[in-house]
TORKOL-4160 file (C-alpha; in steps of 0.2 Angstrom, whole numbers, padded with zeros to 4 digits, m for minus):
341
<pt num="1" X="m0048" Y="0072" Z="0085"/>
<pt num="2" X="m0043" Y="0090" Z="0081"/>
<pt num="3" X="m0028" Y="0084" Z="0071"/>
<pt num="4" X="m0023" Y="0090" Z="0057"/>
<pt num="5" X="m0022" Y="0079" Z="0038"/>
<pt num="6" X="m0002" Y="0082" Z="0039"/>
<pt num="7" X="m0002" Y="0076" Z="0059"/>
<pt num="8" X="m0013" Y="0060" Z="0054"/>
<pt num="9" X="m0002" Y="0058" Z="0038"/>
<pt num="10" X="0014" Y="0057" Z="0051"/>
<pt num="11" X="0017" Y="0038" Z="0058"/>
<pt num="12" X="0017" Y="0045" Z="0076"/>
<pt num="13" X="m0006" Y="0046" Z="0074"/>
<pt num="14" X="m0005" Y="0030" Z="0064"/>
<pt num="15" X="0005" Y="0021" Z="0077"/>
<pt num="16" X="m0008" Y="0026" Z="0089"/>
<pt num="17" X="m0024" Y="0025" Z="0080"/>
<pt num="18" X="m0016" Y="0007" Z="0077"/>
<pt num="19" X="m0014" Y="0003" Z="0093"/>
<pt num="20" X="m0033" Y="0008" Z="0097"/>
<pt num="21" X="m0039" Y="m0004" Z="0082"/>
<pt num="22" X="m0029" Y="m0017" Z="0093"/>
<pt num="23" X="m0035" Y="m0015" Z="0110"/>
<pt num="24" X="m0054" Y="m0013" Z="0100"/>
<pt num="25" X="m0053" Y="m0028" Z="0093"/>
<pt num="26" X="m0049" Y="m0039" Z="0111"/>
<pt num="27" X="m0062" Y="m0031" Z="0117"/>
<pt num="28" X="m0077" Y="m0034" Z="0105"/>
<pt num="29" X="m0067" Y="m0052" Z="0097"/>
<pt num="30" X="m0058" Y="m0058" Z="0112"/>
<pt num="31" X="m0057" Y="m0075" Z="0105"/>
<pt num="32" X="m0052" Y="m0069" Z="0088"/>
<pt num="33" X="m0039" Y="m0057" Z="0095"/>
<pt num="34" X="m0031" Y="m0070" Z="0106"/>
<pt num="35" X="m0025" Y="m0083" Z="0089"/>
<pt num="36" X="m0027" Y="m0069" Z="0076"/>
<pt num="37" X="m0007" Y="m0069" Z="0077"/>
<pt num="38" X="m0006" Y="m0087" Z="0075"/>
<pt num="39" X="m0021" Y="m0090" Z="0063"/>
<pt num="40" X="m0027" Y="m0075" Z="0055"/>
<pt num="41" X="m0041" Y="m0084" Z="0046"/>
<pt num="42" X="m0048" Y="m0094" Z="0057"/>
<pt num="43" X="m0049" Y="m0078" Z="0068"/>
<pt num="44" X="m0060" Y="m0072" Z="0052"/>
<pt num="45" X="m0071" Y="m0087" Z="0058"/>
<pt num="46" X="m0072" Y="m0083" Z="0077"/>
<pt num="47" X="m0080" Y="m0065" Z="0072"/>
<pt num="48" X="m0100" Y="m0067" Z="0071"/>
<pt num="49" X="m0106" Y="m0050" Z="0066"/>
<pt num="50" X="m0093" Y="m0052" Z="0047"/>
<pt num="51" X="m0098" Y="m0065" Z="0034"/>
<pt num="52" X="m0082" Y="m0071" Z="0025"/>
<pt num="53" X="m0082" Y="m0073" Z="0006"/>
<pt num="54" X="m0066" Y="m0079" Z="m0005"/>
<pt num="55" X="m0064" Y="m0075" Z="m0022"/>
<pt num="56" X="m0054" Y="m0080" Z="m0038"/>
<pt num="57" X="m0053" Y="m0063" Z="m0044"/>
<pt num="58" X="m0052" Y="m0045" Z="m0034"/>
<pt num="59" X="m0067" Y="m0040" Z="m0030"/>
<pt num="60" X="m0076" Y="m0024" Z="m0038"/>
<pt num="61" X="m0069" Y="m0010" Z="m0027"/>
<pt num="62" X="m0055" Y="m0019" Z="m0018"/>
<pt num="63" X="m0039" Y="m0011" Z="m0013"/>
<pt num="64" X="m0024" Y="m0016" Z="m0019"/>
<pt num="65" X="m0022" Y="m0031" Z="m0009"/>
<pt num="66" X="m0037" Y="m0039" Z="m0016"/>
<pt num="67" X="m0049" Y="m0037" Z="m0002"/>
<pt num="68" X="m0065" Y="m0028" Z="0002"/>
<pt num="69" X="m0076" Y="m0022" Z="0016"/>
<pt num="70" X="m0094" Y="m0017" Z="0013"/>
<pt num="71" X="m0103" Y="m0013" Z="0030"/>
<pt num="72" X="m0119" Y="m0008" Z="0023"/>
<pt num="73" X="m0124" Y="m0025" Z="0024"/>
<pt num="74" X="m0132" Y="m0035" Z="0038"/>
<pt num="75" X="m0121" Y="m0044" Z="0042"/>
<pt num="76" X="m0106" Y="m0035" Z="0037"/>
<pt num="77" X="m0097" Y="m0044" Z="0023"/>
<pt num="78" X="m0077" Y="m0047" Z="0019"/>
<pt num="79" X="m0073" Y="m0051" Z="0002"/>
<pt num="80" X="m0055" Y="m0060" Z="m0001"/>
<pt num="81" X="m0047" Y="m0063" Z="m0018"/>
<pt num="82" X="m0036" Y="m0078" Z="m0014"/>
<pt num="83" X="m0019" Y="m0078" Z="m0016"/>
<pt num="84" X="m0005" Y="m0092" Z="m0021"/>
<pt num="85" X="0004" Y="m0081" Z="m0008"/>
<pt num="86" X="m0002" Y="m0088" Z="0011"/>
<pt num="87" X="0005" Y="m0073" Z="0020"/>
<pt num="88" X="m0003" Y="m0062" Z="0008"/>
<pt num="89" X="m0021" Y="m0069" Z="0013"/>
<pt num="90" X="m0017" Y="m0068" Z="0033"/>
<pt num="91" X="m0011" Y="m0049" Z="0031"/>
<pt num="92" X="m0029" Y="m0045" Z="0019"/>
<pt num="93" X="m0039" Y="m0055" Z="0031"/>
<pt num="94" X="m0032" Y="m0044" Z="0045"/>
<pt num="95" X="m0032" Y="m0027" Z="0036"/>
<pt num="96" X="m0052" Y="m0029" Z="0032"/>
<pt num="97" X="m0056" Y="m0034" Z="0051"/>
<pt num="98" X="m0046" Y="m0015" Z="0055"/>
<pt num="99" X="m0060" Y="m0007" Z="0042"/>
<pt num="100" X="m0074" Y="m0017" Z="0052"/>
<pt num="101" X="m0067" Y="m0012" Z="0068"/>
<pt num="102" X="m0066" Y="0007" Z="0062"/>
<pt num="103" X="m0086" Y="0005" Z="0052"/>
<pt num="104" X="m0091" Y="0003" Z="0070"/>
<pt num="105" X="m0083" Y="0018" Z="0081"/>
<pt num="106" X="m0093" Y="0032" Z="0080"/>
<pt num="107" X="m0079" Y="0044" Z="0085"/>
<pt num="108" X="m0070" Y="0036" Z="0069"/>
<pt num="109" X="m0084" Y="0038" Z="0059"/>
<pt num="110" X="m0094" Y="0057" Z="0063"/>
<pt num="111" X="m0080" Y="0066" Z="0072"/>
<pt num="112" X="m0063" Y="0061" Z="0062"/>
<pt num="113" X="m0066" Y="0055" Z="0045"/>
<pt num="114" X="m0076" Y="0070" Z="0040"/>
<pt num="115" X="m0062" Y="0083" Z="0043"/>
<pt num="116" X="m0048" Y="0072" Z="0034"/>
<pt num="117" X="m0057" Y="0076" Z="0018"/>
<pt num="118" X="m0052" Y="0068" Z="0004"/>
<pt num="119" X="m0036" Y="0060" Z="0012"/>
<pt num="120" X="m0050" Y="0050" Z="0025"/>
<pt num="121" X="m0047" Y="0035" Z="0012"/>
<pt num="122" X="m0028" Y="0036" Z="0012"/>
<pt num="123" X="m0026" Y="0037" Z="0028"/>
<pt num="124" X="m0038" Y="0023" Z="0034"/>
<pt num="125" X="m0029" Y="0013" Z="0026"/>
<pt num="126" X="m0010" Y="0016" Z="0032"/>
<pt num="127" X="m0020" Y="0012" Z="0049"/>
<pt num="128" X="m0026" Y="m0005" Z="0045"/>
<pt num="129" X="m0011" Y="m0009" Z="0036"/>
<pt num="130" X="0000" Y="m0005" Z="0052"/>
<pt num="131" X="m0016" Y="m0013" Z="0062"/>
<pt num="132" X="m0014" Y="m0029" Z="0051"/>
<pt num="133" X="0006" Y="m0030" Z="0053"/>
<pt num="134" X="0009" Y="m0025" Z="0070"/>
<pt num="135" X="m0002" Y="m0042" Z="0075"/>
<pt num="136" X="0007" Y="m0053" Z="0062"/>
<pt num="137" X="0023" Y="m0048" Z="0067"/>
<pt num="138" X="0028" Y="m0048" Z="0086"/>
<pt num="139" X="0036" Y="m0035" Z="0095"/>
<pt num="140" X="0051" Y="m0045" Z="0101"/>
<pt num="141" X="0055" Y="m0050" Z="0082"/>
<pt num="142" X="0054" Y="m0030" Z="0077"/>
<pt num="143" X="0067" Y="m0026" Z="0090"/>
<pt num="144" X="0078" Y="m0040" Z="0087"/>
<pt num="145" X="0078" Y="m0035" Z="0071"/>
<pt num="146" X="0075" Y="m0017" Z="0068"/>
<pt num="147" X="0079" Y="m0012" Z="0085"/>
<pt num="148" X="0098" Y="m0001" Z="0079"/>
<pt num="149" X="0088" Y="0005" Z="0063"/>
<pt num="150" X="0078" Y="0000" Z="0049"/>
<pt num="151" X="0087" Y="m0008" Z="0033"/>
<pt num="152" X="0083" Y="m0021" Z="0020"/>
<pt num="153" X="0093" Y="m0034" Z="0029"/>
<pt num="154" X="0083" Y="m0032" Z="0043"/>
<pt num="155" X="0068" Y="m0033" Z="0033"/>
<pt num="156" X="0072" Y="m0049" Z="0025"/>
<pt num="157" X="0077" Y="m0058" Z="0043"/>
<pt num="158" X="0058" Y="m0054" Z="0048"/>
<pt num="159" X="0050" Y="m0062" Z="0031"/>
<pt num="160" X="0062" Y="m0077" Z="0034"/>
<pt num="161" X="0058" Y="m0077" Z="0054"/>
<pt num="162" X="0039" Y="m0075" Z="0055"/>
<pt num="163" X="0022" Y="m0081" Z="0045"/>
<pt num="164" X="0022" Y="m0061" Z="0040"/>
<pt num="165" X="0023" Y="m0058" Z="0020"/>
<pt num="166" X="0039" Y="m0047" Z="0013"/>
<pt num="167" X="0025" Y="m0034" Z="0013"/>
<pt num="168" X="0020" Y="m0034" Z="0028"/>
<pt num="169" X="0038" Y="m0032" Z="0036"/>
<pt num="170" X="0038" Y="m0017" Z="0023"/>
<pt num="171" X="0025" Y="m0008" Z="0033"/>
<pt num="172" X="0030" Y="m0013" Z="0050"/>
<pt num="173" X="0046" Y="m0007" Z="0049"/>
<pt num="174" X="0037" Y="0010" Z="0044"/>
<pt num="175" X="0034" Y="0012" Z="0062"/>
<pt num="176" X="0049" Y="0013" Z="0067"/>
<pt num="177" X="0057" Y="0030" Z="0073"/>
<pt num="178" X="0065" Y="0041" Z="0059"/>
<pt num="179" X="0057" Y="0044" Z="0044"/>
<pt num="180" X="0061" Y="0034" Z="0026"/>
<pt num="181" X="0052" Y="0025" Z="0011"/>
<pt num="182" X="0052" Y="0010" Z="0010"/>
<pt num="183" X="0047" Y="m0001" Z="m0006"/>
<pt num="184" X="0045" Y="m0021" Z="m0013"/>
<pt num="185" X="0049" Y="m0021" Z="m0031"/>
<pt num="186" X="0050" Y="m0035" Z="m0044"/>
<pt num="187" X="0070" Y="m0036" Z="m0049"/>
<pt num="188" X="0063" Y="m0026" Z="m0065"/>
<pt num="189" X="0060" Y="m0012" Z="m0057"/>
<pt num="190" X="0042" Y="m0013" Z="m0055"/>
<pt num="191" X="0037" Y="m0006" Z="m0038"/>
<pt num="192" X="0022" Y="m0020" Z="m0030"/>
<pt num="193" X="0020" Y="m0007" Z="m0012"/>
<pt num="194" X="0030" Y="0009" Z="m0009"/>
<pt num="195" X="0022" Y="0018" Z="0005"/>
<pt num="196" X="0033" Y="0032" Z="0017"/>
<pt num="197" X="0031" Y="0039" Z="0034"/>
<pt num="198" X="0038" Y="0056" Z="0031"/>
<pt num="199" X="0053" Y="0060" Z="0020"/>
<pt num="200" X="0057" Y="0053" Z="0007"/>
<pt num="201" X="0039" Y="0053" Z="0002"/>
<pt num="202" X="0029" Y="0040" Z="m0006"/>
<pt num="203" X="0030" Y="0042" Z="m0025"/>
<pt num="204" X="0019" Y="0029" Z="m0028"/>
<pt num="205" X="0018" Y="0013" Z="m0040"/>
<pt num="206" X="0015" Y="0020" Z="m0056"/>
<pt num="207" X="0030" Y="0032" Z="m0058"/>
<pt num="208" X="0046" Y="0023" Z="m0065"/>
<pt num="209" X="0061" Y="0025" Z="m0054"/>
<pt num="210" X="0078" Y="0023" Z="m0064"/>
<pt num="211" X="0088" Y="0028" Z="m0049"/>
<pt num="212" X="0079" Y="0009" Z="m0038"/>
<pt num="213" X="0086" Y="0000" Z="m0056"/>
<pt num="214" X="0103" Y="0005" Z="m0058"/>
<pt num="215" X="0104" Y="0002" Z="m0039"/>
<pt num="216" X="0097" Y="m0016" Z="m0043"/>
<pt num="217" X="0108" Y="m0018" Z="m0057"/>
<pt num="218" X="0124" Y="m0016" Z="m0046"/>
<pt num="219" X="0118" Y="m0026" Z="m0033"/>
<pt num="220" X="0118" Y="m0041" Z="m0044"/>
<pt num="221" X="0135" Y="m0044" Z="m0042"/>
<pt num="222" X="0135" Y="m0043" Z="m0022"/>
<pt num="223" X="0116" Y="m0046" Z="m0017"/>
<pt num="224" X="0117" Y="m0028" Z="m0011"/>
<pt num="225" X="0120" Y="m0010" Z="m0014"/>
<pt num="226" X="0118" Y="0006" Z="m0007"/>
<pt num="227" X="0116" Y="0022" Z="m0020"/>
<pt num="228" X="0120" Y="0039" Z="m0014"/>
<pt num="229" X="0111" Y="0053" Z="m0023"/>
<pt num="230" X="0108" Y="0050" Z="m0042"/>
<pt num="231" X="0092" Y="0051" Z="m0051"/>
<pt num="232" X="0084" Y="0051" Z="m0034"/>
<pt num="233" X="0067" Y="0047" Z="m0032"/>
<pt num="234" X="0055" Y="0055" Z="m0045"/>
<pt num="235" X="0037" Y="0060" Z="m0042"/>
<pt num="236" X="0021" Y="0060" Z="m0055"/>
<pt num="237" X="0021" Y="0077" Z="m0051"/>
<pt num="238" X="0038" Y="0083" Z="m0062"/>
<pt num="239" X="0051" Y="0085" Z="m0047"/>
<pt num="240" X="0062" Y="0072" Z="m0039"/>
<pt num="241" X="0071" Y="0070" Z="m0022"/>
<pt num="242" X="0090" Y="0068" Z="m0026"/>
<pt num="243" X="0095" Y="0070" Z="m0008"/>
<pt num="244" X="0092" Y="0054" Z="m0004"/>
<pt num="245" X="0102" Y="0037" Z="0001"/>
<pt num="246" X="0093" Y="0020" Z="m0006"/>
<pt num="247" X="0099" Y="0004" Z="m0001"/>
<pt num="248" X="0093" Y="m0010" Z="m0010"/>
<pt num="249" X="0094" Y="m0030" Z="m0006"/>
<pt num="250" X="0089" Y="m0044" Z="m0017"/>
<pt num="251" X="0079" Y="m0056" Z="m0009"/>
<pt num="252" X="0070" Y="m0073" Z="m0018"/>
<pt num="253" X="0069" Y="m0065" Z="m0033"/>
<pt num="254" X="0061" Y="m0047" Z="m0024"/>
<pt num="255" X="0070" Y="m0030" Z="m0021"/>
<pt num="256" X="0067" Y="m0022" Z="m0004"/>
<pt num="257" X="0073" Y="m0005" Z="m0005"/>
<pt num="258" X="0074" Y="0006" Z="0010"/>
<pt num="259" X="0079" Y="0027" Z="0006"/>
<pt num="260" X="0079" Y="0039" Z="0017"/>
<pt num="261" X="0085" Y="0058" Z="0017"/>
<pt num="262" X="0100" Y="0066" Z="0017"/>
<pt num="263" X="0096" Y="0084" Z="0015"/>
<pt num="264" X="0077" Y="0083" Z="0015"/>
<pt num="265" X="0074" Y="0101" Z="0014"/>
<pt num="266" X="0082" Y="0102" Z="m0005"/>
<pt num="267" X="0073" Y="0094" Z="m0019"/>
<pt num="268" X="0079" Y="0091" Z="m0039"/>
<pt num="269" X="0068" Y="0093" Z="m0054"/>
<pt num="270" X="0063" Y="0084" Z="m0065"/>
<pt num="271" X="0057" Y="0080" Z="m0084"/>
<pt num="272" X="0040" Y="0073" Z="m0086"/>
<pt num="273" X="0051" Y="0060" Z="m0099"/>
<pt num="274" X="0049" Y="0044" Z="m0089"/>
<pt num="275" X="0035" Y="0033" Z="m0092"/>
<pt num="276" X="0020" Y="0028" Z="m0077"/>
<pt num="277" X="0007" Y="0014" Z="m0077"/>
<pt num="278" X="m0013" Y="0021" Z="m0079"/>
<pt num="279" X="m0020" Y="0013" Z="m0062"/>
<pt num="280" X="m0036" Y="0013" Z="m0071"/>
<pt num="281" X="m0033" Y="0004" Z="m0088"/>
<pt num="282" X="m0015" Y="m0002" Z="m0085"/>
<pt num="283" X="m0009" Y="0005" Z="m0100"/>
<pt num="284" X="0011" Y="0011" Z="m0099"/>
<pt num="285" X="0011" Y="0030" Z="m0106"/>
<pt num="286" X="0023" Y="0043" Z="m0107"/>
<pt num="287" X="0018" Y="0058" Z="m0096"/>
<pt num="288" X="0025" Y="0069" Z="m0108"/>
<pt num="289" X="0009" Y="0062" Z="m0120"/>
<pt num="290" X="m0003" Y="0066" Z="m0105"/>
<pt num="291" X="m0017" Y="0077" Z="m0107"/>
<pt num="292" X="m0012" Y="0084" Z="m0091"/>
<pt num="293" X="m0012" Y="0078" Z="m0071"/>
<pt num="294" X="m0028" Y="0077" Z="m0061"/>
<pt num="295" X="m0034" Y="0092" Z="m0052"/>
<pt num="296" X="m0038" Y="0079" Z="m0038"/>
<pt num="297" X="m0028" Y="0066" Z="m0037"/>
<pt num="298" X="m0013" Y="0075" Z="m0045"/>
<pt num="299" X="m0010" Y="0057" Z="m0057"/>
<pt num="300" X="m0005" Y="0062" Z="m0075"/>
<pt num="301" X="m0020" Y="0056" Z="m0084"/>
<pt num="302" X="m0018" Y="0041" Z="m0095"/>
<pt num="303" X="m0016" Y="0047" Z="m0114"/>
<pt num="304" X="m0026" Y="0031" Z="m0118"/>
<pt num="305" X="m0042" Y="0030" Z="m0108"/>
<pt num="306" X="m0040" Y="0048" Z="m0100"/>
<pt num="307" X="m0040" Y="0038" Z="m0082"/>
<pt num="308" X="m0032" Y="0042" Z="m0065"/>
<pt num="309" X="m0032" Y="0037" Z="m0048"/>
<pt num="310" X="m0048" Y="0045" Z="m0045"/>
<pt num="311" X="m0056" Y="0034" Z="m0058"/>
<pt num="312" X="m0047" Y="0017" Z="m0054"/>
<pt num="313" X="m0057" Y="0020" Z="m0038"/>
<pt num="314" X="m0070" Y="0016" Z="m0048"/>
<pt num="315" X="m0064" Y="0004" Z="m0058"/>
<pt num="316" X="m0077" Y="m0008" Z="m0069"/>
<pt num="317" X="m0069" Y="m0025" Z="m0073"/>
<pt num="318" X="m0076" Y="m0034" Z="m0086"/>
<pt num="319" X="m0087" Y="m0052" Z="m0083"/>
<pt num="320" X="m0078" Y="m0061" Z="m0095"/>
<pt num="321" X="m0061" Y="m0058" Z="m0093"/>
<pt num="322" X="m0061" Y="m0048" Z="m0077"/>
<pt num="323" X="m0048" Y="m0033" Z="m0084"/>
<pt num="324" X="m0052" Y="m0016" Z="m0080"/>
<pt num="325" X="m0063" Y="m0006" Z="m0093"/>
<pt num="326" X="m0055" Y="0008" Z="m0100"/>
<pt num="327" X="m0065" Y="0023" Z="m0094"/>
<pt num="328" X="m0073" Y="0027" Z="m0109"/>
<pt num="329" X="m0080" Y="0008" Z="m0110"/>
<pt num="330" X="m0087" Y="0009" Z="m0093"/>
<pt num="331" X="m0095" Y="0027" Z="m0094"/>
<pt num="332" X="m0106" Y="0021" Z="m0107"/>
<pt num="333" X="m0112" Y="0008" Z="m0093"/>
<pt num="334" X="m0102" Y="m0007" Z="m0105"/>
<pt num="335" X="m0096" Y="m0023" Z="m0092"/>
<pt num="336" X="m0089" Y="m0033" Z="m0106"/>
<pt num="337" X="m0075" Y="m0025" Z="m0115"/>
<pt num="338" X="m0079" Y="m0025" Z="m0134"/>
<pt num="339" X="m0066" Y="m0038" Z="m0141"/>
<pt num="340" X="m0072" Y="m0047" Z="m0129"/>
<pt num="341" X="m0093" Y="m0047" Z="m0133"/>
């Protein structure tokens, strides 16, 4: 309490609001928290105050990976989209127990969400991700590891030696000192998590980054590469990073891609020429056709269905084929898009 948003933005607060989830969650769930490592969803089962529902599709208001907590229920209720991907489910499991755990701490709830403002969402969330991760993967395998630094290679030896997903190594190696970006892409280009704990910062997943595809281009030939500089890493904002090192590694058709500064106090600029994916219809735009970047959310606004990430918050997916509505559909109170009535 008494932080500031840029002290709980900084991985030092995460780690240790992390570590509170952690020693909560023995406390209330002691028989959860003791196989929670081992069997995240049966853990789920061990915790009576939650009511576990899974789903074929993400439920409305879900985050990214699919899940949702609603604590305004009695009992609380944890909604799952279930994944192909195994891992993927134990890592969501976890990372809604962390937004129970927080629904519940009055100190969370009254005395520091209220003055994080409109960063209280973002940064909830970087905490039970880390809560989530730090239980899936043990310490010994982090310092085996990542222990002499963080790199892709490292990365890769903890999804191929733990029951943790490729993005859960992602953010666990976040917490390691010094500060970087690390991302999991498709070997297109197309960024799945990006997420930072200083400098670079995260630029998000909408924002094309020419600089992480020329770097997976060369590392065909090798299965690595390391880029020095270039493009750098571009933000939806019009600037870019250019003083940065990215290494890449191509793993089971994935990208992990770890950059980190080398001159973080000088930044490039930028054209507003590249392309970036509306998070509220999906529609792939050029910012240069933008209307012009939310006042909020600082997202070029979709020159299709005038959305950002302030409305994908608030996204409507329609019953019958369960694809966002473009904003205009939804603020007319539609649930069915109209090809599809």
């Amino acid at each position: 309490m008494g932080r500031s948003v840029a002290e709980w933005t900084g991985q030092g607060l995460v780690a240790l609001a992390s570590r509170h989830l952690r020693e909560e969650f023995a406390r209330l769930y002691p028989d959860a928290a003791e196989i929670a490592s081992a069997d995240a969803i049966q853990a789920l089962a061990l915790i009576p105050d939650v009511v576990v529902e899974w789903a074929s599709t993400p439920p409305r208001g879900s985050c990214e990976l699919g899940g949702v907590y609603d604590g305004d229920v009695e009992p609380a209720r944890i909604t799952i989209r279930e994944s192909r991907n195994y891992k993927r489910n134990l890592f969501t499991a976890l990372h809604e127990v962390g937004h129970h755990i927080f629904w519940n701490d009055e100190a969370w709830q009254f005395q520091v969400l209220p003055e994080l403002g409109d960063k209280a969402r973002l940064i909830e969330e970087k905490i039970v991700n880390d809560f989530a991760a730090s239980i899936l993967v043990p310490e010994d395998a982090v310092a085996l590891h990542l222990g002499e630094g963080v790199s892709p290679e490292g990365i890769q030896a903890l999804i191929q030696g733990t029951q943790a997903s490729a993005t859960t190594c992602c953010i666990r190696a976040l917490n390691q000192p010094g500060q970087r970006l690390v991302i999991l892409a498709s070997e297109d280009g197309k960024i799945w998590y990006a997420d930072s704990n200083g400098t670079p910062y995260n630029p998000g997943r909408r924002v094309a980054q020419p600089a992480l595809i020329s770097a997976i281009e060369r590392a065909r030939e090798s299965g690595k590469y390391r880029l020095m500089g270039g493009e750098g890493i571009r933000y939806s904002k019009g600037w870019a990073d250019t003083d940065v090192c990215l290494d890449v590694l191509l793993h089971d058709g994935l990208v992990i891609a770890v950059a980190t500064s080398t001159r973080p106090s000088l930044r490039g600029s930028a054209s507003t020429g590249w392309h970036e994916v509306c998070e509220a219809c999906g529609a792939e735009f050029a910012a240069s056709a933008s209307s012009g970047q939310c006042t909020t959310c600082g997202d070029w606004k979709c020159s299709d269905c005038r959305g950002c990430q302030c409305t994908a918050s608030k996204a409507v997916y329609c019953r019958r084929c369960f694809l966002v509505l473009p904003t205009t559909e939804a603020s007319k109170g539609m649930t069915v898009h109209e090809e599809c009535d």
